[in-house]
N, CA and C of each residue as an Amber inpcrd file, in Angstrom:
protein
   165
   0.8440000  -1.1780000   0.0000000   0.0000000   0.0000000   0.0000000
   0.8910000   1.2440000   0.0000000   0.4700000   1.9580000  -0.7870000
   1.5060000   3.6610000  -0.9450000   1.0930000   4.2110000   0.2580000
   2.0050000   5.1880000   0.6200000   1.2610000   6.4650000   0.8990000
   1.1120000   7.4680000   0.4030000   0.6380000   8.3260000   1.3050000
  -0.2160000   9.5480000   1.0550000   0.7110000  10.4440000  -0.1660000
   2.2290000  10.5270000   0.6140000   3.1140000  11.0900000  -0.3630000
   3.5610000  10.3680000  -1.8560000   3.7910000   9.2340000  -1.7210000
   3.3760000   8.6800000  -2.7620000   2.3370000   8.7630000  -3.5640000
   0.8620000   8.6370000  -2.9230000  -0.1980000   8.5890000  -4.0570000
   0.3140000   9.9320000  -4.8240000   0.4830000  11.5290000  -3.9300000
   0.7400000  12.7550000  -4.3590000   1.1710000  12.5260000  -5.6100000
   2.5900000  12.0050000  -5.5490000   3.5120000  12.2370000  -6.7130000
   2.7610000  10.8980000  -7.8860000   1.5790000  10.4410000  -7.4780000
   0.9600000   9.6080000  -8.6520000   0.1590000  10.2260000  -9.7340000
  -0.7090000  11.5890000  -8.5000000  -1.6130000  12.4710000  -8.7510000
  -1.3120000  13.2460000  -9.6450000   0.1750000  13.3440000  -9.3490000
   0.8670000  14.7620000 -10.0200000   1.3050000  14.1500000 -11.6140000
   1.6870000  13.0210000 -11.5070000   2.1970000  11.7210000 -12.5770000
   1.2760000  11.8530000 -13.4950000   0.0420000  11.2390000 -13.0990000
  -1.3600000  11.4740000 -13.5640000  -1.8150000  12.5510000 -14.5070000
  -1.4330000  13.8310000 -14.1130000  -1.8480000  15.1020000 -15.1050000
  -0.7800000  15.3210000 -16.3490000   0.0930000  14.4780000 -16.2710000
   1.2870000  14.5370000 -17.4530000   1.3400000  13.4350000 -18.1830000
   0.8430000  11.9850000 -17.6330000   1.0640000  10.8350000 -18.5040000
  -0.1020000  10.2350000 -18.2000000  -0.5110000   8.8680000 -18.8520000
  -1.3090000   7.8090000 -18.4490000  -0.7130000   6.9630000 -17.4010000
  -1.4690000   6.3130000 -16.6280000  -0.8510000   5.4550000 -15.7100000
  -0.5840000   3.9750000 -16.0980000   0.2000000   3.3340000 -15.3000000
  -0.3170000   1.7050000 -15.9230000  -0.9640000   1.4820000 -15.0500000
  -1.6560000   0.4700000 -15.4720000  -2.8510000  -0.4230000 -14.7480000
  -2.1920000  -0.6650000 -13.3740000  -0.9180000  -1.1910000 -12.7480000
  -0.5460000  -0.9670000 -11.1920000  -1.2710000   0.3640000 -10.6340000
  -0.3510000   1.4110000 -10.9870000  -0.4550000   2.7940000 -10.4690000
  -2.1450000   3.3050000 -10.3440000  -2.8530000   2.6310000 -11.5340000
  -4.2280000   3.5570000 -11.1470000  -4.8770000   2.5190000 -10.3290000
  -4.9440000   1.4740000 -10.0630000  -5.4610000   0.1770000  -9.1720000
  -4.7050000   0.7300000  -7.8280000  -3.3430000   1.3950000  -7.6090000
  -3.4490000   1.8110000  -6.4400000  -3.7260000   2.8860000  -6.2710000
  -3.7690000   3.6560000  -6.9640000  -4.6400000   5.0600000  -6.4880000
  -5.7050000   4.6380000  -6.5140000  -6.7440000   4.3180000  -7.0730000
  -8.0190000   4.2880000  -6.7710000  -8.5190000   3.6030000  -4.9950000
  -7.4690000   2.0830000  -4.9020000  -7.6240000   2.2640000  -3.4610000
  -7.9230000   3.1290000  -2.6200000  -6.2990000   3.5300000  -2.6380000
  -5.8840000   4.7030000  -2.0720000  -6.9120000   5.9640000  -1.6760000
  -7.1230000   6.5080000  -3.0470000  -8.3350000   6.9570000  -3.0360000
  -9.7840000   7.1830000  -1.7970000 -10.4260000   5.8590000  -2.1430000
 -10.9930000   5.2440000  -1.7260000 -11.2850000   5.4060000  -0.0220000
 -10.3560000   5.1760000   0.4430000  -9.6510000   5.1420000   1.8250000
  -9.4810000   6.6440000   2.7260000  -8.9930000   7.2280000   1.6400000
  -8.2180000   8.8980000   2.3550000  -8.8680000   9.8110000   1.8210000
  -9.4220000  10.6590000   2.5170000 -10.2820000  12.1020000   1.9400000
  -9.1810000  12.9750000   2.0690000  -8.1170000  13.0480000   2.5750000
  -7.1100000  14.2050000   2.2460000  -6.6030000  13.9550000   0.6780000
  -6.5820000  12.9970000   0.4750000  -6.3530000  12.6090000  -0.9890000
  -6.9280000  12.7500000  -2.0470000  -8.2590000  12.5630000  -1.4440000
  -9.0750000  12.9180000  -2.7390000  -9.1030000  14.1120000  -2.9060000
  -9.1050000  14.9840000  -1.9760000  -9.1050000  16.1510000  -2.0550000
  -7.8870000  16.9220000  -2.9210000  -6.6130000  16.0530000  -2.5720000
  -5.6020000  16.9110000  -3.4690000  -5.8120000  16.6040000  -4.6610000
  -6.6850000  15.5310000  -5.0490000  -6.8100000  14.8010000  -6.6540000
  -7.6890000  15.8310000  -7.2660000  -8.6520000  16.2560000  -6.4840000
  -9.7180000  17.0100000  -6.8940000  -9.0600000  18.7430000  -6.9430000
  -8.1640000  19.0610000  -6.3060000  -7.4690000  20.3770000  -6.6480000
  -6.4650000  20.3140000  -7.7480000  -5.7230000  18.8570000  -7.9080000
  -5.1440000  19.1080000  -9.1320000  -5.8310000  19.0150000 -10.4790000
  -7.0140000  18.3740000  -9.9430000  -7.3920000  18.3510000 -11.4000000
  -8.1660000  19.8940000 -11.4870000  -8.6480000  20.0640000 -10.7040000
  -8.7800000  22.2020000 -11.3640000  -8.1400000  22.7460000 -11.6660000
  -6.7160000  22.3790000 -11.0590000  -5.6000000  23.6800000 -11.4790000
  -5.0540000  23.3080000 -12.6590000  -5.1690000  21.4840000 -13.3740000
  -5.1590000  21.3600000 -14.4580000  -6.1930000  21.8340000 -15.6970000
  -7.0710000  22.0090000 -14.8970000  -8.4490000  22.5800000 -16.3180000
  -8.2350000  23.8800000 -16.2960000  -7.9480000  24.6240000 -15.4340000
  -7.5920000  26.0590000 -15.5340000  -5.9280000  26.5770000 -16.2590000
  -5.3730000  25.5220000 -16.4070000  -3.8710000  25.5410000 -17.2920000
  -4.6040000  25.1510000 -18.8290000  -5.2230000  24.6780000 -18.8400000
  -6.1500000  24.3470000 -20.2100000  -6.8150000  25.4570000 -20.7930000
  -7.7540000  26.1250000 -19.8300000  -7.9020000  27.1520000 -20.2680000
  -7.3200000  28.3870000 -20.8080000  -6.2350000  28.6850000 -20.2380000
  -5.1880000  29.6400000 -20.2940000  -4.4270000  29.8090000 -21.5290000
  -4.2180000  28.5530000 -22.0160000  -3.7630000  27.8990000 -23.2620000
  -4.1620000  28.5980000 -24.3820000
């Protein structure tokens, strides 16, 4: 099982590449489990749609 700092740098992984099937089977756990986490998943992915926009 990752942690928290780990999932981070998965999250962050995540907005630049695809994952393999390991990495998103453990984030989604992960996920699953930790609301501080989801929460950073859910801020990166805004600050990624708002870099989209900007574009």
């Amino acid at each position: 099982m990752l942690n928290c700092k780990e999932i981070t740098e998965l999250i962050s992984l995540s907005c630049e590449q695809k994952l393999n099937f390991k990495q998103q089977l453990q984030l989604k756990v992960h996920l699953m489990m930790c609301p501080r986490c989801r929460g950073f998943k859910k801020n990166a992915q805004k600050v990624e749609q708002l870099m989209k926009e900007l574009r």
